[in-house]
C-alpha positions in Angstrom: -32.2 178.2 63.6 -35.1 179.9 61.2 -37.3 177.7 59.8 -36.7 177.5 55.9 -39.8 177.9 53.8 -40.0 177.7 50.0 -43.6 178.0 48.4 -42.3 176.9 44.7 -45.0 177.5 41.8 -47.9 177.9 43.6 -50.9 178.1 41.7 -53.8 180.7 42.3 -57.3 179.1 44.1 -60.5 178.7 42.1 -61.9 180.5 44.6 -61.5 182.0 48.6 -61.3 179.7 51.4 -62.8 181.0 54.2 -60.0 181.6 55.9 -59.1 184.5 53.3 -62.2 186.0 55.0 -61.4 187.5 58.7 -61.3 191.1 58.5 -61.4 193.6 61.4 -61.3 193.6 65.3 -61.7 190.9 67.6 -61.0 189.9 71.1 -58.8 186.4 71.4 -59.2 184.1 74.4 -57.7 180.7 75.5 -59.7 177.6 75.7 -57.9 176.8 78.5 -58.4 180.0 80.3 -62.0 180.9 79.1 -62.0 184.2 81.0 -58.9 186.0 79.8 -58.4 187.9 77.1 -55.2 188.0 74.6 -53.3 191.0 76.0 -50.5 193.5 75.1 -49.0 194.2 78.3 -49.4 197.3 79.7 -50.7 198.9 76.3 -46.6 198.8 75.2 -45.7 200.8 71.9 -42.2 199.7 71.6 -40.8 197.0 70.0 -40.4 193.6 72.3 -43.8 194.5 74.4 -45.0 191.5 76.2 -48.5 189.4 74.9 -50.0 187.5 77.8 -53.4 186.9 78.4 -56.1 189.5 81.2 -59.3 189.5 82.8 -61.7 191.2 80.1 -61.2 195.0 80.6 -62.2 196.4 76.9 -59.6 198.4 76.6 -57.7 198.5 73.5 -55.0 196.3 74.1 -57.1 193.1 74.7 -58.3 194.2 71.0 -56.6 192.4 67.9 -57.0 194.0 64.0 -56.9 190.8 61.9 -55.9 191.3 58.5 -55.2 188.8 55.7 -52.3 189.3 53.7 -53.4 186.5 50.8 -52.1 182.7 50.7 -54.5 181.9 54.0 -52.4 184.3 55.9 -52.4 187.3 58.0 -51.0 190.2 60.0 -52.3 190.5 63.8 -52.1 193.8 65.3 -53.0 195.9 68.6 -55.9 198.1 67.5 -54.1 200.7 69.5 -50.6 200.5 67.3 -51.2 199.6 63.9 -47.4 199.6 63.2 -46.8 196.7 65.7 -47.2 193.2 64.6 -47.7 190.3 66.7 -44.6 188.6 66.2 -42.7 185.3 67.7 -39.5 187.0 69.4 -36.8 187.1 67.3 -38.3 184.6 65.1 -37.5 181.9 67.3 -38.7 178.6 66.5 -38.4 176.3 69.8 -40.8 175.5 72.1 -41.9 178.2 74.6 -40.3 181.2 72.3 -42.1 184.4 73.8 -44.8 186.1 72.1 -44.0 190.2 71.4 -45.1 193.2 69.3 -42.3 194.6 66.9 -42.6 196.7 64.1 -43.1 195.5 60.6 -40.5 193.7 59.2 -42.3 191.5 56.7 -40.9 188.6 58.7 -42.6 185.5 58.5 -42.8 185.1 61.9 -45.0 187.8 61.9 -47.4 186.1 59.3 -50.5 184.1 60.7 -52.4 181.2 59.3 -55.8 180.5 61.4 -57.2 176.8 61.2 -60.7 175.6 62.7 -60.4 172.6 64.5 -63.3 169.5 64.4 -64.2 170.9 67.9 -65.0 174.4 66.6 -61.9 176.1 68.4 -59.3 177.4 66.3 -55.6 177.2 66.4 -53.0 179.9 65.1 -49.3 179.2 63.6 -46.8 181.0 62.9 -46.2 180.8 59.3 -42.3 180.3 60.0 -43.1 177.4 62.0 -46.2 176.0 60.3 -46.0 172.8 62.9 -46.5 174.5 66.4 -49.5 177.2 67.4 -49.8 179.9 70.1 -49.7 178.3 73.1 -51.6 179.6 76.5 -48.2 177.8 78.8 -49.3 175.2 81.4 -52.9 176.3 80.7 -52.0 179.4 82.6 -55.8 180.9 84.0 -54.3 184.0 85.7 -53.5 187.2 84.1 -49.5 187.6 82.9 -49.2 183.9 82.4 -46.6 183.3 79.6 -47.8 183.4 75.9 -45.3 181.4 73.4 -45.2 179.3 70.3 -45.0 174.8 70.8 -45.8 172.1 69.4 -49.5 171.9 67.6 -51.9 168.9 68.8 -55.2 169.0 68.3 -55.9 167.4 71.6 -54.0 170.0 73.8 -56.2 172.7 74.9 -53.1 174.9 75.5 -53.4 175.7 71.7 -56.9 176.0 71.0 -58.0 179.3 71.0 -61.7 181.4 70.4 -62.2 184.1 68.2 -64.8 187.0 69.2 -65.9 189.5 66.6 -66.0 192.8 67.9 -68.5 195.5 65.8 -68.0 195.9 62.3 -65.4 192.8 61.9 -65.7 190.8 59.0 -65.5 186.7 59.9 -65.6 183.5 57.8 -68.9 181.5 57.2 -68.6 179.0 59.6 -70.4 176.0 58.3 -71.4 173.2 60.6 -68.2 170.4 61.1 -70.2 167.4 60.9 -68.9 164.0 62.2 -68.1 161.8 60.2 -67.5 158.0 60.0 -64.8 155.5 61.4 -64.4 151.8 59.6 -62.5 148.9 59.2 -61.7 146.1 57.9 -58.4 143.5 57.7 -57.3 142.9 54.6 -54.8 139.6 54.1 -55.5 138.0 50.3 -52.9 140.5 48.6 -51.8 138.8 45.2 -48.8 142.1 45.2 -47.4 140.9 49.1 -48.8 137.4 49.3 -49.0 135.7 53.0 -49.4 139.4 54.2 -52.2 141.1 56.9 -52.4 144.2 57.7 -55.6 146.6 58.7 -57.7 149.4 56.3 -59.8 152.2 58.2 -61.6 154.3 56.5 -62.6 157.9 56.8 -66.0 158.4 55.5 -67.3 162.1 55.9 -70.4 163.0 56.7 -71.2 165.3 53.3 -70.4 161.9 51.3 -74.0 161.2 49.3 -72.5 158.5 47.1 -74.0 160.5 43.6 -70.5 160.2 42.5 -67.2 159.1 43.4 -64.9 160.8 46.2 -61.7 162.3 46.5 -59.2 160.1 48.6 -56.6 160.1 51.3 -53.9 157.6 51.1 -52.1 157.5 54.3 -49.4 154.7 55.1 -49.1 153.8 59.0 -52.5 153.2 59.7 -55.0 155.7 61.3 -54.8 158.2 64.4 -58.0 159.3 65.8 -56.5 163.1 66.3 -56.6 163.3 62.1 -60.4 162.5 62.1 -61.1 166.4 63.7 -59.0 168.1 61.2 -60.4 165.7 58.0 -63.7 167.0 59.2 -62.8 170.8 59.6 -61.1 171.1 56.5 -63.8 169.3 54.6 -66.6 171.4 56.6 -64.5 174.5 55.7 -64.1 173.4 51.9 -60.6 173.6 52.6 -60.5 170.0 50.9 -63.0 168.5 48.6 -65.3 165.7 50.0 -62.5 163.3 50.6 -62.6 159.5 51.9 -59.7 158.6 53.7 -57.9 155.2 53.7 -55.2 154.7 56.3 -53.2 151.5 55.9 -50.9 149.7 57.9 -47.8 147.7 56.6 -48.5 144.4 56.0 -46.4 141.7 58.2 -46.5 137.7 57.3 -46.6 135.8 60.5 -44.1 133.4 61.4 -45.5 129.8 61.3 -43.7 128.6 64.6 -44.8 129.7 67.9 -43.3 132.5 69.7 -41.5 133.7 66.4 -41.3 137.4 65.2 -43.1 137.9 62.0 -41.3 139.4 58.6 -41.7 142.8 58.7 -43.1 143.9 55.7 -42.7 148.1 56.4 -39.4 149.0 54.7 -39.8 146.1 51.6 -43.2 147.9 51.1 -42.4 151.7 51.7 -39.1 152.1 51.0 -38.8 150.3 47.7 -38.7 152.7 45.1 -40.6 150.3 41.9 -44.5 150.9 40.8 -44.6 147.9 43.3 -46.6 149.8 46.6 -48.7 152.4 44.6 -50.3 149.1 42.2 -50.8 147.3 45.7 -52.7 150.5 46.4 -54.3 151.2 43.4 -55.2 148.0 42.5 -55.8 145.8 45.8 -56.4 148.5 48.4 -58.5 150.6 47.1 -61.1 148.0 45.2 -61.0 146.1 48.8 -62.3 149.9 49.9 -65.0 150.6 47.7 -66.3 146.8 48.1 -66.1 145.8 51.5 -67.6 149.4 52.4 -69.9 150.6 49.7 -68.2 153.6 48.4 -67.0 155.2 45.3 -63.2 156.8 44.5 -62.7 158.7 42.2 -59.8 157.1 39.7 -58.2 160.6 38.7 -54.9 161.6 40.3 -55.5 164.9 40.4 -58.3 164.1 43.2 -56.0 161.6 45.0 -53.7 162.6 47.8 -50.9 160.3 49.7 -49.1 160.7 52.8 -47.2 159.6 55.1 -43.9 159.9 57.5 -40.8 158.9 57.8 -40.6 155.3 55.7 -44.2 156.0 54.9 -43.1 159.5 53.4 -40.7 158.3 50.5 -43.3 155.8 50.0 -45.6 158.1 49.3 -43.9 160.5 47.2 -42.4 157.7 45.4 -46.4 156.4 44.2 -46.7 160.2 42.9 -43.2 160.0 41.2 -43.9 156.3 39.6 -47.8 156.9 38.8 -48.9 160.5 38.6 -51.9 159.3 37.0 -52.6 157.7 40.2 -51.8 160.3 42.8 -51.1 164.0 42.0 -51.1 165.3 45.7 -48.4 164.4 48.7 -47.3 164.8 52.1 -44.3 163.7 53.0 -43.3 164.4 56.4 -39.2 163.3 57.3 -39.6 161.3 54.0 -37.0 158.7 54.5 -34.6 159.8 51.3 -32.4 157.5 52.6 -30.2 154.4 51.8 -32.4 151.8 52.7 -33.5 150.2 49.3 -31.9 152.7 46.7 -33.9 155.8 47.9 -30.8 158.0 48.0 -31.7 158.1 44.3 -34.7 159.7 44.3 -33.6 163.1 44.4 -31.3 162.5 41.6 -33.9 161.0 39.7 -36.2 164.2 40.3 -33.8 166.3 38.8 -33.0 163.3 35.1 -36.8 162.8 34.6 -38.7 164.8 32.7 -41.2 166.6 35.5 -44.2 164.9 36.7 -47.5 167.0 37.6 -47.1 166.3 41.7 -47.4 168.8 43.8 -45.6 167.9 47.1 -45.7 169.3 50.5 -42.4 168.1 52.6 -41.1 168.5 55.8 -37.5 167.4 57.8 -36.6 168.3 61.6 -33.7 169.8 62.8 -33.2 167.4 64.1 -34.1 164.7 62.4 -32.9 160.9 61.8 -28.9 159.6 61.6 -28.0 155.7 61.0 -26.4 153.8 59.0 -28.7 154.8 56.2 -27.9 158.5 56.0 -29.0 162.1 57.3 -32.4 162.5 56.8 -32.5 166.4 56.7 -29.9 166.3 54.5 -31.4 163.6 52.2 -34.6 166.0 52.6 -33.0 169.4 51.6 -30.9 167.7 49.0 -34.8 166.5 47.6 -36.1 170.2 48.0 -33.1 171.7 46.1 -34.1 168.7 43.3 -37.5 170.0 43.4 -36.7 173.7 43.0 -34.2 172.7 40.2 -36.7 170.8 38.4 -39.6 173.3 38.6 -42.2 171.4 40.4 -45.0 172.4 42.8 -44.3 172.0 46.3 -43.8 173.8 49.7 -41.0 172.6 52.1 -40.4 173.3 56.0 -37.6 172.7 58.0 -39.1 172.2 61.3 -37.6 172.3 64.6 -37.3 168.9 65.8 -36.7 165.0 65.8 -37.5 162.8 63.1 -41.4 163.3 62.2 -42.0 166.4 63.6 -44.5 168.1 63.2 -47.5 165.5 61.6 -50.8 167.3 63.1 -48.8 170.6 63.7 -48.7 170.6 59.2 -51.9 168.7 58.5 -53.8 171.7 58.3 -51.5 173.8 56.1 -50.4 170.7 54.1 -53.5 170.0 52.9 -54.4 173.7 52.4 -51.4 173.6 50.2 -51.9 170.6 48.5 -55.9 170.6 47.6 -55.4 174.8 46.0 -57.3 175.1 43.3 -59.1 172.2 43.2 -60.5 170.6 40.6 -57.8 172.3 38.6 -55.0 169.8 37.5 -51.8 170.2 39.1 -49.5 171.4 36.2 -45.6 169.9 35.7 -42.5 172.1 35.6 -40.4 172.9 32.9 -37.5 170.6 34.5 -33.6 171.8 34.4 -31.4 173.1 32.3 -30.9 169.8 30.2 -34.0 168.8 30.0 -35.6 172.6 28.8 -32.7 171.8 26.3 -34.6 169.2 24.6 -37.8 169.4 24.9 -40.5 171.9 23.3 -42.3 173.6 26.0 -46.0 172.2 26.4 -45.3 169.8 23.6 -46.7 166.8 25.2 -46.4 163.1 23.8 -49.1 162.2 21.1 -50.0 158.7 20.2 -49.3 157.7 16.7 -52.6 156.3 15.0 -52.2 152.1 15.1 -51.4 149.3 17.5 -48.7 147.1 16.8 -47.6 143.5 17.4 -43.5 144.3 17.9 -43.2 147.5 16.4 -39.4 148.0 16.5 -36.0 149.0 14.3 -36.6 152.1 13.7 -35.1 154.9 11.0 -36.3 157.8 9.0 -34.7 159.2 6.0 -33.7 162.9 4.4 -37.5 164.1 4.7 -38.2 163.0 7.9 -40.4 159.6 6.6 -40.2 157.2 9.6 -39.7 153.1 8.4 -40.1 150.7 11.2 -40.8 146.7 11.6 -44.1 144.8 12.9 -45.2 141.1 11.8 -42.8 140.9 8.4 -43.8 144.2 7.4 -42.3 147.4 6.8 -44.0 150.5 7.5 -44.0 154.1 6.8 -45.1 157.0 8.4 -45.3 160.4 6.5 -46.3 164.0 6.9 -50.0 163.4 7.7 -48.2 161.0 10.7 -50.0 158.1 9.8 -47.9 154.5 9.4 -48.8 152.6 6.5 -47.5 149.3 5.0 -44.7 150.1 2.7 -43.2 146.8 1.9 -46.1 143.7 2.7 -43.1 141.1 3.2 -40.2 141.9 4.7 -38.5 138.6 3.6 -38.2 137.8 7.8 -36.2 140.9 8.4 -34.9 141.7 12.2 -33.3 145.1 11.5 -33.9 148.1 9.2 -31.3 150.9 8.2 -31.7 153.8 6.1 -28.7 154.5 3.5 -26.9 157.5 2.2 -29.4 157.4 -0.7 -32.9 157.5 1.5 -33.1 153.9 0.3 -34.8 151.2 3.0 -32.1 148.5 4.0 -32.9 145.5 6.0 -30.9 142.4 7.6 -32.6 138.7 8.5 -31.3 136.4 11.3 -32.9 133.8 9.7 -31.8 134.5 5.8 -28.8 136.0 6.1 -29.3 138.4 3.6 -28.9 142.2 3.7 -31.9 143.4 1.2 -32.1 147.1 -0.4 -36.1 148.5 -1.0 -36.5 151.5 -3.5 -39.0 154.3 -3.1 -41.6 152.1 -4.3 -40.3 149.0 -2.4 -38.9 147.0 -5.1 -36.1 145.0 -3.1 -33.1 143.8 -3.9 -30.5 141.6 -2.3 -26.8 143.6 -1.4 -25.3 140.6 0.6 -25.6 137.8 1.5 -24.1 135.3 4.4 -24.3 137.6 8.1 -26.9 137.1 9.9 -28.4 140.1 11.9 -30.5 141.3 14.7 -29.6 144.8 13.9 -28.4 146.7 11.0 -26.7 150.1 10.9 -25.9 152.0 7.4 -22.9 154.6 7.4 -22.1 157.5 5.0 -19.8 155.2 2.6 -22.4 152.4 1.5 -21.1 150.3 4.5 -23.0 148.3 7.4 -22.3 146.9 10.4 -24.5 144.6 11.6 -24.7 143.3 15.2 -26.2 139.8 16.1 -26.4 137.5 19.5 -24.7 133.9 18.4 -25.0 132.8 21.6 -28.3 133.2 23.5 -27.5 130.9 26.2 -24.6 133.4 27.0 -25.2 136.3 25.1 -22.3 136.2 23.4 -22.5 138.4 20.3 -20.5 139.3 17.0 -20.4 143.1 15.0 -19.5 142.4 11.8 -18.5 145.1 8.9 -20.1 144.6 5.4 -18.3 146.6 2.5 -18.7 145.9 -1.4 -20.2 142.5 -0.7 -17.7 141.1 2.3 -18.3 141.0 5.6 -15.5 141.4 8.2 -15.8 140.0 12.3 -14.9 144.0 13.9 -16.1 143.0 17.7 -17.1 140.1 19.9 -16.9 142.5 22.7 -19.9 143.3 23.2 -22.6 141.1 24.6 -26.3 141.1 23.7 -25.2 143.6 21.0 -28.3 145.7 19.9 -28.9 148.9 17.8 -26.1 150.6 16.7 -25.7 154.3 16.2 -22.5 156.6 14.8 -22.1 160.2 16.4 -22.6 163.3 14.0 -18.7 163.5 13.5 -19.1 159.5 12.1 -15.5 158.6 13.5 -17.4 157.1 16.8 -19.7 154.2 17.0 -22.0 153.4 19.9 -23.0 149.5 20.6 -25.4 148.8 23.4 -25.6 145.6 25.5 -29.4 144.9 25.9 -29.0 143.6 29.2 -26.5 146.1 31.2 -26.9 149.5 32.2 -23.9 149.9 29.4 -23.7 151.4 25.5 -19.9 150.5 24.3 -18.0 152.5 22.0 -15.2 152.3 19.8 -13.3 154.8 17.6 -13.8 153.6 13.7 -10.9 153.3 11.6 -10.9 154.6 8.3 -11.3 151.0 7.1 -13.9 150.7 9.0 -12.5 148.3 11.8 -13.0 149.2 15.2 -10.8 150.1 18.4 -10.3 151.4 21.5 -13.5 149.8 22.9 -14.9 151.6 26.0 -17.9 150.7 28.6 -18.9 154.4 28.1 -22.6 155.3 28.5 -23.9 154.3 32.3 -27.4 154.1 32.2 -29.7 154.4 34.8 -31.4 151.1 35.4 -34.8 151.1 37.8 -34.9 149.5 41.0 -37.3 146.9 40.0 -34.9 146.1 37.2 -31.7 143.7 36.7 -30.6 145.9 33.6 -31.5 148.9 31.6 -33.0 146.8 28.4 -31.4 148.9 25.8 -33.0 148.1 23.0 -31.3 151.0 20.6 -29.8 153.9 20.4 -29.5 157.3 18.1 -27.9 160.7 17.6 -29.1 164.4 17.9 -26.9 166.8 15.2 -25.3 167.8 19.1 -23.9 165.2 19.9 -26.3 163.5 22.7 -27.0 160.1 22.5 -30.4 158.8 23.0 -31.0 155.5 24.2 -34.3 153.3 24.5 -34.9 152.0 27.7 -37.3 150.5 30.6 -37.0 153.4 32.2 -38.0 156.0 29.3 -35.6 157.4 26.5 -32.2 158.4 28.6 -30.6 161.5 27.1 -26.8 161.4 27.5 -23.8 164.1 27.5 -21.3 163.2 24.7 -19.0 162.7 27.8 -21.2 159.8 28.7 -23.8 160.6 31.9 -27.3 160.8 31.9 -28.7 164.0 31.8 -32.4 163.7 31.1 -34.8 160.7 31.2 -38.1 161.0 29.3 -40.5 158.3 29.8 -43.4 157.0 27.8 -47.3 158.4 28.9 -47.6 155.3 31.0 -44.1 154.4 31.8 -43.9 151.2 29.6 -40.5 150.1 28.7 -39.0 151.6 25.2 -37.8 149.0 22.8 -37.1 151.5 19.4 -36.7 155.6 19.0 -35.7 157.5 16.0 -35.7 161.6 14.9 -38.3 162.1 12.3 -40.9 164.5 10.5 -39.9 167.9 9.0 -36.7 169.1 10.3 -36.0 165.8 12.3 -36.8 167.4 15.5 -39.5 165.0 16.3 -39.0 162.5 19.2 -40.8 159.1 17.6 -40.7 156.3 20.6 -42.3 152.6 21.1 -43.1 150.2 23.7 -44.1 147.8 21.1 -47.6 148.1 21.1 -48.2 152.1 20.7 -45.9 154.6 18.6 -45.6 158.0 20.8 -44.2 161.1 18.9 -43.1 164.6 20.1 -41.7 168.0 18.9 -37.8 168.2 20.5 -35.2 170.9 20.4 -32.4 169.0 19.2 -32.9 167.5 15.6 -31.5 163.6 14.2 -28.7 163.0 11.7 -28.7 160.1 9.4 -26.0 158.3 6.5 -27.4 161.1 4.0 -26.2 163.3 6.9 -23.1 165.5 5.9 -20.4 165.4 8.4 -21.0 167.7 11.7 -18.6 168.8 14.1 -19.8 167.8 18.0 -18.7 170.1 20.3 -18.8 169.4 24.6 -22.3 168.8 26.2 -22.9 171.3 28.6 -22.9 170.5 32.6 
């Protein structure tokens, strides 16, 4: 089975690595075998000629032509038959798969990468099979021993090779790879995972000064002593910026009676998919670092990385994906995708959320992990096909294998991948087909000027003005996108509306009254007697207006105000929040604030209501009990948009979820409305801050002329 390889949006280097820089002939010889040469067989010209290894001759066929091909790798031929390629037979990719010549056939088996290893030796994999090396087999010393592709380790001198420049050859500057440091430290006073222990070592490189702060390694799992060589060859080569690594283990609570196992912290930790782990990181781990041994981290995600395998793997995609300001950079090696604590999900979630600027590098075996949980190279290809949909950075490799092959064998070419370009940010994808639907490409969120008490309710009128609710007070925010007060005293108003006739219209739990402002917000009262949390106004000159009577049990009334008397339409819904009508104004949309569910009913033409459906099925977050839909609203299309904890969900008129936009810093949403010129801009709050954003689709409102909706697309 080949090796599947995607290289998805890869950006171009600030400048060469070294490794861009071998050029010409050389001799090759095994570590293992000092005195042998790499050799074509018997000077073969055909395709399938046997590599081995000979005693030094200088004849031509112990002479290799490097030549790099660009992306850190190259093409390795006999000097004697430039049309040959050293190739892995038949682009095998199992242990002890021969090593031939064969003509060009672009293959990627016949594509190099050449690493330098903390010992000074270098290794050199196939780029089909980034996780195993050329191997010398059995440490064969004798000429015709067996030359093949296995498994890389940085310990085995099997697959350590040295590279002689022969006259005229072009090689790499080969700084010095200086030792570096080994520390650590227990940590067990986590506030995050109280009662836990666990150990931090640290990584501290040798070119760390301490003038400024460092880049950082995250790694779950703890340390390995066989990663401290290749941190200090790829830092030596400037493969990597001067990065300080912190390796963590789980944390466990011990069992307060003797002999007891203690509670395993490893899967609540890793394969939890909340903020939870990467703010124990962030905000424990990583000030516990810098304190305890006197060094400085950079706080940017674009000069963090995070790794891990297996359990350790979703966890650490899963920081990335929660808190790219955190970490920009991941390996994820037989990430475990899996059923364990809802990360199944993930890959669906890749694919509804607007995309995050991550790049990823991801493996799976062949062979790879089956339980009760699920197939872990099918939970990892269905994540590479979300990636690929969704337009993100990354590089993923089917390797052949169990579950976590590979680790060491893709360090090298991991990081490689992962620190290109550096310091230039890692850039986010477009996303899929729904979400390049609605949003304007490279039109970011901006903050709207102010900070709030409990900004919510909001609603714009026929020019685009935006009206909201903070403290008793109504604002507005016009062109120059600037909120200011418009009415100083809301008269205790919970919910705000705007009318057919672009006037303000607000309803009061506490007073009961539905009150109309003017243009210069001169109120006056319209009725009186229904008290309301929220307040919707439709084409006619009717409301409805929703309100919890119950807040032991939620329970909640709709009621229909026409011409001064109010009518009960639903009890149906519980914790009843912001309404909204679709376009075609036959169809009225009722969320429960606490469910992952937006009702709907068809609307009579007396403006009763029927036919109630649990319709929209939000997407509520791990860490959550319910989607806290605070309100919802109509694009002229037909989507509905709903304010959530998760981000503003975009769903199909036919009710799923099709795009999921969260706020800069991933607060919950509590109000959204269409605004500004055109009403095709996104205005969002957590409360506090008011976000807006140029969208594709535009907003409708009662001053809104009838629009047919036709079928979302898939």
């Amino acid at each position: 089975m080949f090796c599947l390889l995607f290289l998805i949006a890869s950006f171009v280097m600030s400048g060469k690595a070294w490794a861009q820089d071998w050029d010409g002939e050389f001799t090759i010889s095994p570590v293992s075998a000092p005195n042998m040469n790499l050799d074509a067989v018997n000077s073969g010209a055909t395709d399938g000629t046997i590599v081995s290894i000979g005693a030094p001759s200088g004849k031509a066929n112990q002479i290799w032509r490097i030549s790099p091909m660009g992306d850190g790798v190259y093409v390795i031929t006999p000097s004697y038959a430039p049309d040959l390629r050293l190739s892995v037979e038949n682009g095998g990719t199992v242990n002890g798969t021969q090593l031939v010549l064969q003509s060009d056939k672009g293959e990627p088996w016949q594509l190099w990468a050449i690493y330098r290893n903390g010992d000074g030796t270098f290794s050199i994999s196939p780029r089909h099979q980034p996780d195993k090396g050329i191997d010398d087999f059995g440490g064969g010393q004798n000429p015709g021993t067996r030359i093949d592709i296995w498994d890389y380790s940085p310990d085995d001198k099997h697959l350590l090779w040295t590279i002689h420049p022969l006259q005229g050859a072009k090689t790499p500057p080969l700084p010095p790879i200086l030792p570096g440091v080994i520390k650590q430290a227990p940590f067990d006073h986590s506030e995050i995972y109280p009662g836990t222990k666990r150990m931090v070592t640290v990584f501290i490189p040798a070119q760390y000064d301490g003038s400024k702060p460092a880049c950082v390694l995250v790694q779950q799992d703890g340390y390995n002593p066989s990663e401290k060589g290749m941190l200090e060859a790829l830092i030596a080569d400037k493969e990597m910026p001067v990065t300080i690594g912190v390796f963590v283990t789980p944390g466990d609570t011990p069992a307060t009676i003797a002999n007891s196992m203690a509670r395993r912290n490893r899967c609540f930790e890793y394969d939890d998919i909340s903020p939870r782990y990467v703010t124990f990181i962030t905000k424990e781990i990583l000030p516990f670092v810098e304190k305890t041994f006197g060094v400085k981290l950079s706080d940017s995600g674009n000069d963090r990385c995070i790794a891990g395998g297996s359990s350790g793997g979703i966890s650490a995609f899963n920081a990335a994906f929660e808190r790219p300001n955190e970490f920009t950079r991941v390996y994820s090696n037989s990430g475990s995708f899996a059923d364990f604590r809802g990360g199944n999900q993930l890959p669906e979630l890749v694919r509804k959320y607007e995309p995050e600027p991550i790049r990823a590098y991801l493996t799976t075996g062949t062979d790879d992990m089956e339980n009760y949980a699920g197939n872990w190279n099918i939970y990892n290809r269905e994540m590479n096909s979300s990636l690929k949909y969704s337009g993100y950075d990354y590089s993923f490799h089917i390797l052949t294998g169990p579950h976590v092959a590979g680790w060491n064998g893709c360090f090298y070419d991991a990081m490689r991948f992962l620190w290109k370009g550096w310091p230039q940010p890692v850039q986010a994808g477009l996303g899929g087909g729904r979400m390049q639907a609605m949003l304007e490409p490279g039109q970011g969120w901006r903050q709207v000027t102010g900070e709030y008490h409990d900004a919510r309710s909001f609603a714009c009128d026929s020019t685009g003005n935006v009206y909201f609710l903070d403290q008793n007070r109504i604002y507005r925010i016009g062109n120059d996108d600037t909120p200011k007060v418009f009415v100083a005293d809301a008269a205790n108003a919970n919910g705000l509306t705007i009318d057919s006739k672009d006037d303000v219209c607000t309803v009061s739990r506490a007073t009961g009254r539905i009150i109309r402002y003017d243009a210069s917000g001169k109120g006056e009262t319209v009725a009186d007697g229904i008290p309301g949390e929220s307040i919707l106004a439709m084409p006619d000159g009717a409301f409805y207006v929703a309100d919890v009577t119950d807040a032991a049990t939620g329970a909640a009334k709709v009621w229909l105000e026409r011409d001064g008397r109010k009518t009960t339409v639903s009890t149906e819904v519980p914790w009843a929040a912001g309404m909204a009508y679709r376009p075609d104004q036959w169809l009225l949309s009722v969320p429960d604030l606490h469910s992952k569910w937006v009702y709907t009913f068809q609307i009579n033409t007396d403006g009763t209501l029927a036919n109630m459906e649990r319709f929209y099925r939000l997407h509520v977050q791990d860490w959550d009990d319910d989607a806290g839909i605070t309100a919802v609203c109509y694009a002229r299309d037909g989507r509905m948009l709903a304010a959530t904890r998760a981000g503003v969900q975009v769903c199909a008129d036919d009710g799923p979820v099709q795009a999921i936009i969260p706020l800069p810093d991933h607060s919950p949403i509590t109000g959204i409305c269409f605004g500004g010129k055109g009403l095709n801009t996104l205005y969002a709050t957590n409360g506090h801050e008011i976000w807006s954003r140029a969208v594709r689709p535009s907003g409708i409102g009662a001053f809104t002329p009838w629009v047919q909706v036709n079928g979302s697309p898939l």
